[in-house]
C-alpha positions as CSV (number, residue, x, y, z in Angstrom):
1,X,14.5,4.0,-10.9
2,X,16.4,0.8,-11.2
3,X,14.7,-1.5,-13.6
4,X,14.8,-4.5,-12.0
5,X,11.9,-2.9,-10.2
6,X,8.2,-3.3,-11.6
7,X,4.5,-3.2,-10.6
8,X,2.9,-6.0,-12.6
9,X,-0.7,-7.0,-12.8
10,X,-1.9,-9.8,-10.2
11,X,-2.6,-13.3,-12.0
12,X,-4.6,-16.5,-10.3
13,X,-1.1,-17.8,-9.9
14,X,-0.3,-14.9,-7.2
15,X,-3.1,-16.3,-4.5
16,X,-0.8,-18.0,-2.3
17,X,1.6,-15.5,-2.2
18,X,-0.9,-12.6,-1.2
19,X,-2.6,-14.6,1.2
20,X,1.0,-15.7,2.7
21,X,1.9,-11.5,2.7
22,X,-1.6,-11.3,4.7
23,X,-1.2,-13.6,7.2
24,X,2.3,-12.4,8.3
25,X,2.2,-11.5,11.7
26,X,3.8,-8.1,11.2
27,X,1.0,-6.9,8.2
28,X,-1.6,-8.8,10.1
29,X,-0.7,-6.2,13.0
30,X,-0.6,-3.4,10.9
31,X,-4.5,-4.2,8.9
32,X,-7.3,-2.1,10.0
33,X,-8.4,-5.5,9.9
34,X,-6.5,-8.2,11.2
35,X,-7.8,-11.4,10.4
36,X,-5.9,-14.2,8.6
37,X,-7.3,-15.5,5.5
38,X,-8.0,-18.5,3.3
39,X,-6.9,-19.3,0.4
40,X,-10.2,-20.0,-0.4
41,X,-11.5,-17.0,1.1
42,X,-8.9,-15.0,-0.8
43,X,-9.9,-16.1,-3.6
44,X,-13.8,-14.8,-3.0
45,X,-12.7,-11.4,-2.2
46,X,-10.5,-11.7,-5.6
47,X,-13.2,-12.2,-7.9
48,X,-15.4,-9.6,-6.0
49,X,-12.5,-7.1,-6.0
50,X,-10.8,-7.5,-9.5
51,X,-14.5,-6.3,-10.8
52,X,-14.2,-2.9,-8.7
53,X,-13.3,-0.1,-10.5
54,X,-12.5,2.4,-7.6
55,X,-9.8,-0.5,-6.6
56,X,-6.5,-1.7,-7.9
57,X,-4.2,-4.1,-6.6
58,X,-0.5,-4.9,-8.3
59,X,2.6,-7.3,-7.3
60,X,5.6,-5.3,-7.0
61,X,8.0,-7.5,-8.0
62,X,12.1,-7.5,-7.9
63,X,13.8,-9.4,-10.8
64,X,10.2,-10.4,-11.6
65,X,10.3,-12.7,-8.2
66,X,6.9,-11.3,-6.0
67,X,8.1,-9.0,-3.1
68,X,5.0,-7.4,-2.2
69,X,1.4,-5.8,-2.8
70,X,0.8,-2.3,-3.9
71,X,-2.8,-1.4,-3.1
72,X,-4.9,1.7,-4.6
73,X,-7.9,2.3,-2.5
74,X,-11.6,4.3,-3.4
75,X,-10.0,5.6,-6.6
76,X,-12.0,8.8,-7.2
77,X,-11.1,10.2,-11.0
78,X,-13.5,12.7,-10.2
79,X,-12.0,14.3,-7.0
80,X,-8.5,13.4,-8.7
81,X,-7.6,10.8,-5.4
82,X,-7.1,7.7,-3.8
83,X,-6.2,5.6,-1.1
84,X,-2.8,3.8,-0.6
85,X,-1.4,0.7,1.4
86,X,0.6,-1.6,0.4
87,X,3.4,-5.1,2.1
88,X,6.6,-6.5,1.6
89,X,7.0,-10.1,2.1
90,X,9.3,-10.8,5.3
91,X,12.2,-12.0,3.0
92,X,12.2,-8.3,1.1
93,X,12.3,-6.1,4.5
94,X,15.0,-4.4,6.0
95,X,16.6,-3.9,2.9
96,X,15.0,-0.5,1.3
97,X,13.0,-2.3,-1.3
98,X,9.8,0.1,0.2
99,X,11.7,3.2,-0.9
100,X,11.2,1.7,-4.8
101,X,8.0,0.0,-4.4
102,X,6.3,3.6,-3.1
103,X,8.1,5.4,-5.9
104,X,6.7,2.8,-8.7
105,X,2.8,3.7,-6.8
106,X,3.5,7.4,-6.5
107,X,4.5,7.4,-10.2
108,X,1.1,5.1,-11.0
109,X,-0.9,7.9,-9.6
110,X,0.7,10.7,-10.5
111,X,1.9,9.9,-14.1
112,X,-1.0,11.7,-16.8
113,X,-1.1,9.0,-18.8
114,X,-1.9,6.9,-15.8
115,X,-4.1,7.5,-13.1
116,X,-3.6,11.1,-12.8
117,X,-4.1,12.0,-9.5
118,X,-3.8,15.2,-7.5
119,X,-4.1,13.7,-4.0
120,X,-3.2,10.8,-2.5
121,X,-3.9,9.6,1.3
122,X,-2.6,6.9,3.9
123,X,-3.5,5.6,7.2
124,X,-0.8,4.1,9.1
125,X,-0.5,2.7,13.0
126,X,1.1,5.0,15.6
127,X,3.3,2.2,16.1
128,X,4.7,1.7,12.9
129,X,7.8,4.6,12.7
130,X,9.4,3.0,10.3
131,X,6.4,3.2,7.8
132,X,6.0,6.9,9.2
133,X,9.7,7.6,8.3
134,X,9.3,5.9,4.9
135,X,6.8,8.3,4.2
136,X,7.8,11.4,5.4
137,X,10.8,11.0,3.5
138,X,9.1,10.2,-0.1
139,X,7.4,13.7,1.2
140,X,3.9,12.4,2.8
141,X,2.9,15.4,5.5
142,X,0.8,14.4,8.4
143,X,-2.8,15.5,8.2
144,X,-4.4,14.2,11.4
145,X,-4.8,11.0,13.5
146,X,-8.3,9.0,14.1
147,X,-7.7,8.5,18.4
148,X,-7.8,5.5,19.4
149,X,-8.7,3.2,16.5
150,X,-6.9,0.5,16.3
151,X,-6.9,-2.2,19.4
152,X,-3.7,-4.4,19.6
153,X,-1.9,-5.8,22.4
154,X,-5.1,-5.0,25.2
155,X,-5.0,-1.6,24.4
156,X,-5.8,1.5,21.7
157,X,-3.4,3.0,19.3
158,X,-4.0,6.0,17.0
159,X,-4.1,6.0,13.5
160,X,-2.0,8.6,11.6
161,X,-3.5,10.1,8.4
162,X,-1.2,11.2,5.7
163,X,-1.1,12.9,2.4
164,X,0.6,13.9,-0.9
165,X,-0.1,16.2,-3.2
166,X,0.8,16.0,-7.0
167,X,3.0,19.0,-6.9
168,X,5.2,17.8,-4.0
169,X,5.7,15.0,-5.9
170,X,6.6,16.3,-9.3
171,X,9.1,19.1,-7.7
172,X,11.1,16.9,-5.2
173,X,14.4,18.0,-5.4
């Protein structure tokens, strides 16, 4: 992995960047939930969030500039698993930043001297086939779809669920 690539811890001084990434039109779409936010708002969830131990959020950064938001979700150490999503700002896209920034979140979860998963999970729109090519090829398999879940544009979508396992991971070609 080219170095120039890192996940870095999110500071106070990040808030206007993440709640920029939110309030893009194209993540807004893709959110379970998608309303914009406040920076003041933001900053509520923030101090409820950075408390949670079952959640982690990073910036994935290129040449330390912010690019995007890698998001762990329900971390369960127990059941060895957790929940991904994760943005790139609009100036980043297009140009197969994700690739990196998924590898660098795959690596967090798997790595043992990090979180040390076996399992990791994604939902992601119907809609979305680049997202759904992105992860097929780091590996992610389709598990399922939740019908009809998501209403955009005056009408349902499905959701597709997918999944990694540590193994897959480790033993890519």
């Amino acid at each position: 992995m080219d170095d120039k690539y890192e996940l870095r811890q999110v500071t106070d001084s990040d808030a206007s960047f993440m709640v920029e990434l939110h309030n893009d039109p194209i993540v807004l779409r893709n959110l379970t939930h998608p309303q914009p936010i406040t920076l003041a708002h933001h900053m509520s969830w923030w101090k409820r969030t950075a408390k949670d131990r079952r959640q982690e959020r990073f910036i994935f950064t290129i040449n330390n500039a912010p690019a995007g938001v890698a998001k762990f979700y329900d971390i369960d150490h127990v059941n060895q698993n957790c929940i991904l999503g994760a943005d790139i700002h609009a100036s980043f896209r297009g140009q197969g930043h994700a690739v990196h920034l998924w590898t660098l979140m795959l690596q967090r979860c798997f790595a043992v001297d990090q979180l040390n998963l076996y399992r990791v999970s994604l939902t992601t729109a119907e809609y979305n086939s680049i997202a759904i090519h992105l992860y097929e090829k780091l590996g992610f398999e389709r598990e399922g779809r939740l019908s009809s879940s998501l209403y955009r544009d005056e009408r349902f979508y499905d959701q597709i669920l997918m999944y990694m396992l540590k193994p897959w991971w480790v033993n890519r070609p």
